[in-house]
C-alpha positions as CSV (number, residue, x, y, z in Angstrom):
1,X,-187.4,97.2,73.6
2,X,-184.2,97.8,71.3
3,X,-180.9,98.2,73.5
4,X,-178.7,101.1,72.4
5,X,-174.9,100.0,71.7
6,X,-171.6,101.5,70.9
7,X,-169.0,99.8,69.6
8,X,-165.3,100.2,67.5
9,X,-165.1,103.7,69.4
10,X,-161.5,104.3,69.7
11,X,-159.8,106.9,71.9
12,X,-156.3,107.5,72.5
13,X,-154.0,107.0,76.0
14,X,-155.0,110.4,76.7
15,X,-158.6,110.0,76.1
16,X,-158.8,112.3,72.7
17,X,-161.1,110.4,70.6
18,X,-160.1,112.6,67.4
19,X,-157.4,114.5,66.8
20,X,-157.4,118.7,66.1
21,X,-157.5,120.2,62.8
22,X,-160.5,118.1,61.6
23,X,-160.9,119.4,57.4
24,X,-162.0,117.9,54.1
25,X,-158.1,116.6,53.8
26,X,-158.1,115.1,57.8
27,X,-161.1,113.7,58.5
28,X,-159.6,112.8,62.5
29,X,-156.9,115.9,62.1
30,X,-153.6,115.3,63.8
31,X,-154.4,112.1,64.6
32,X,-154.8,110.6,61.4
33,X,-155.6,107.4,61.2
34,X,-153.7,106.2,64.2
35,X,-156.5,105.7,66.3
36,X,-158.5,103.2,63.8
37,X,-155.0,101.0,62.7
38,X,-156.2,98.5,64.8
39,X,-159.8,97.9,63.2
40,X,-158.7,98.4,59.2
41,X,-155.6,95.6,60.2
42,X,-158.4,93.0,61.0
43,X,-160.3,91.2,58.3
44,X,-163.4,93.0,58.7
45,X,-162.0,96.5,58.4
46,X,-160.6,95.5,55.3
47,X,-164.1,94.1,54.0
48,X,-166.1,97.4,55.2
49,X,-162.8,99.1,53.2
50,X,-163.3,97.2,49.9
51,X,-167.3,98.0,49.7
52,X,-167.4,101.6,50.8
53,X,-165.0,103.7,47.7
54,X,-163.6,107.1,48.9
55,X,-163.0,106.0,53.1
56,X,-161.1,108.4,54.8
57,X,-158.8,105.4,56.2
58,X,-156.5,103.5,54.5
59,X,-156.8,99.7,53.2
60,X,-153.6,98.8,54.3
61,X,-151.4,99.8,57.5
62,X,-148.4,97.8,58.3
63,X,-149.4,96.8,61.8
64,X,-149.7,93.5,64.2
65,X,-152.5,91.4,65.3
66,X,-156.1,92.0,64.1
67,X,-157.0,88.8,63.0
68,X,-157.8,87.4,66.3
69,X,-159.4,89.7,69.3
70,X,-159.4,92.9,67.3
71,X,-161.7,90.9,64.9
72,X,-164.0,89.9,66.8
73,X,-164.9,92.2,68.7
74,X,-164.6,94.6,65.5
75,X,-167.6,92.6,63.7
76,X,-170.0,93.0,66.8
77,X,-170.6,96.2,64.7
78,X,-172.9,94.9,62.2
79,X,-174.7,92.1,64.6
80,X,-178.4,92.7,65.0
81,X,-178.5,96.4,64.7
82,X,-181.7,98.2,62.2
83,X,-180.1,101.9,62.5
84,X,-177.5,104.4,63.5
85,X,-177.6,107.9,65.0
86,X,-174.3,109.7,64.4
87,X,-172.9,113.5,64.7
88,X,-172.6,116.0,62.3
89,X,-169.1,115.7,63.1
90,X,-169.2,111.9,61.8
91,X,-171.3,112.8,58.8
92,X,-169.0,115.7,57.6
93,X,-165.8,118.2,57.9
94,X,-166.9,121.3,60.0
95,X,-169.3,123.4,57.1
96,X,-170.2,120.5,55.4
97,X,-173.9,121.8,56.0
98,X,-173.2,124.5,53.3
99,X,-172.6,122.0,50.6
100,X,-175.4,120.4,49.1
101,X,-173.8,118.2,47.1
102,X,-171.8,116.8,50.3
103,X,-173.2,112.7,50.8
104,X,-170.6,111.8,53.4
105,X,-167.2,110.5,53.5
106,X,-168.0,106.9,52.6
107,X,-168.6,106.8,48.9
108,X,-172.0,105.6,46.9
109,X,-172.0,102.8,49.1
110,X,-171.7,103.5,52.8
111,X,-170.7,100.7,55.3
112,X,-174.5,101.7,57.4
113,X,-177.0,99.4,55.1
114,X,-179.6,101.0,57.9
115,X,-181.1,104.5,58.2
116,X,-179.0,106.7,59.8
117,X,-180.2,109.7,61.5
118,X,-177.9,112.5,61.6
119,X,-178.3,115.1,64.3
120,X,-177.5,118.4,63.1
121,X,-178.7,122.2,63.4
122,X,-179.0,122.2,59.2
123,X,-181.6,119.5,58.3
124,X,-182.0,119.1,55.1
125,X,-184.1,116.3,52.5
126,X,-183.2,112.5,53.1
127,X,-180.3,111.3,51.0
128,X,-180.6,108.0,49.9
129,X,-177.5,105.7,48.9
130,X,-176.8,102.3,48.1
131,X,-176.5,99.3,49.7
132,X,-179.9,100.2,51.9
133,X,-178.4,103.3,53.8
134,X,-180.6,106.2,53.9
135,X,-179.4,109.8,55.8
136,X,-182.5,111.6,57.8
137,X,-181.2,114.9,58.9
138,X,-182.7,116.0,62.0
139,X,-182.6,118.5,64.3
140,X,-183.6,116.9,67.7
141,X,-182.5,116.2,71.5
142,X,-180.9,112.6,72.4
143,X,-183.7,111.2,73.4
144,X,-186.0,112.7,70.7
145,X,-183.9,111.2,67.6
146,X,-183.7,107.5,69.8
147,X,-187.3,107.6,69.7
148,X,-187.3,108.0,65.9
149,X,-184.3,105.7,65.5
150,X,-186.0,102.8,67.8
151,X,-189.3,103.0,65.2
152,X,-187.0,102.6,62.4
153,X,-185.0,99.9,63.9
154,X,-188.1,97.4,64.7
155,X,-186.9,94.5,66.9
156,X,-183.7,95.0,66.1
157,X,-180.7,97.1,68.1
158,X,-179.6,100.8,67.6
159,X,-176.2,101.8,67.4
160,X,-175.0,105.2,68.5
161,X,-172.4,106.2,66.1
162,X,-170.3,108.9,67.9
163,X,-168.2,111.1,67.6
164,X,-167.3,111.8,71.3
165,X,-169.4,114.8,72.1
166,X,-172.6,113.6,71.1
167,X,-171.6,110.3,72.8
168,X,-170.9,112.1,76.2
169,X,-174.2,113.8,75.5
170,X,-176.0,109.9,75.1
171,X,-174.2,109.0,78.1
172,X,-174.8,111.6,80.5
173,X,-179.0,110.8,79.6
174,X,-178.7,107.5,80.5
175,X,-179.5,106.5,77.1
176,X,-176.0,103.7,76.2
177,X,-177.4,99.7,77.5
178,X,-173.7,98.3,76.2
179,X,-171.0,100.3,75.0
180,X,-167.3,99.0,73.5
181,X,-164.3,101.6,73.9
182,X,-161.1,100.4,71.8
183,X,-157.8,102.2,74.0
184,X,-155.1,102.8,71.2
185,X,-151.3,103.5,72.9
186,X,-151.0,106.6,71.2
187,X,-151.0,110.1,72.6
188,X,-152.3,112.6,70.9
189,X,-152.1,115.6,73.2
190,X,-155.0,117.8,72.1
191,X,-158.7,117.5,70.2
192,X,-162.1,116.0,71.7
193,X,-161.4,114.5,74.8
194,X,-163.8,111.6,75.7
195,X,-163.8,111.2,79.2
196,X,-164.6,114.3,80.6
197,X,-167.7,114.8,82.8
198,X,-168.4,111.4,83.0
199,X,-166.2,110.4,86.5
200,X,-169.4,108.4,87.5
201,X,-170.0,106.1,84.7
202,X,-168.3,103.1,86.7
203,X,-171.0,103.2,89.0
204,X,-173.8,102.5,85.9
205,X,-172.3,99.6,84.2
206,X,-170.4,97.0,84.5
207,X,-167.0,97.1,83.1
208,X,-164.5,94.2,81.4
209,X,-160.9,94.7,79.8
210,X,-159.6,92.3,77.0
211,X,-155.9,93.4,76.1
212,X,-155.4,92.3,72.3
213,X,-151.7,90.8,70.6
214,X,-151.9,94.3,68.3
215,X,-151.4,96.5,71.9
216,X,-155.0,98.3,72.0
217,X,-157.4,97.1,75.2
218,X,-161.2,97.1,74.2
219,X,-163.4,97.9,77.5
220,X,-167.0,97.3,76.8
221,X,-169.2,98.6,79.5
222,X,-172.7,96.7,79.8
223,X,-175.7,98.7,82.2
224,X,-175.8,97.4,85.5
């Protein structure tokens, strides 16, 4: 069976893994693109940057490291997965639903190249793109859309896009095999807190630290 991975999530020193204010202008709100520096400073953030015209974060960002660690563990994104399940949060700003003509943040040419299910209370028709990414707009439990996401992926892995409530809601099923958490040293103060409710997720997985040169730590958390 296909495992079910995370990865390039990033939450600050406080554990808000957006900022508040979210809005067609602030796709993260207050926190701007301070959480995601590290990833767009590597290589591969600036390759994902280049294909996908109109990304809410920007190609360039004075800032050390990424072309080491941050790297690395950055591209693990793309290895060996056959589709996404995201948010609506991740899909759109808060009404996006009443917008037809809304097709994400990412441009013609989103950085997916999978089907990506996108769980929301407003289904509406699939929207196909280029570059092999198609959005399926469903209304449907955890465990219901990773059923429909594991027939699309074949052999190959699904990846559980976030944003951090639907991600608590993954976790608290028991439905995350492998899961990497990028720690940014920024505070942020308020937003969508990660962390909360899930005090006991130590005692599921097994849990590794690798500080980087740029000053984030990614913690990857693999099922016991």
């Amino acid at each position: 069976m296909s495992r079910t991975r995370v990865h390039n999530f990033s939450i600050s020193l406080d554990g808000f893994a957006t900022g508040e204010g979210c809005s067609l202008d602030a796709p993260f709100g207050h926190a701007g693109d301070r959480l995601h520096h590290w990833m767009f400073a590597a290589p591969f953030g600036r390759e994902l940057l280049s294909e996908s015209a109109g990304s809410p974060s920007p190609a360039s960002h004075a800032y050390a490291g990424g072309v080491g660690v941050d790297d690395a563990f950055a591209r693990r994104y793309v290895v060996g997965v056959g589709t996404e399940i995201m948010g609506a949060g991740k899909f759109g700003p808060p009404g996006w639903h009443e917008d037809r003509d809304w097709r994400g943040w990412w441009g013609p040419n989103p950085p997916f190249h999978t089907p990506v299910f996108v769980l929301t209370h407003h289904p509406r028709p699939a929207l196909e793109m280029e570059g092999g990414t198609t959005f399926y707009f469903v209304d449907a439990s955890p465990t219901e859309a990773l059923e429909l996401a594991r027939v699309a992926a074949g052999d190959l892995d699904v990846r559980i896009g976030g944003g951090a409530t639907m991600l608590r809601d993954f976790l608290s099923a028991g439905l995350i095999d492998h899961m990497h958490v990028v720690q940014v040293p920024v505070l942020l103060g308020r937003g969508v807190r990660f962390w909360d409710g899930l005090e006991d997720l130590q005692n599921s997985y097994h849990v590794e630290m690798v500080s980087s040169p740029s000053g984030v730590t990614h913690l990857t958390f693999n099922r016991a």
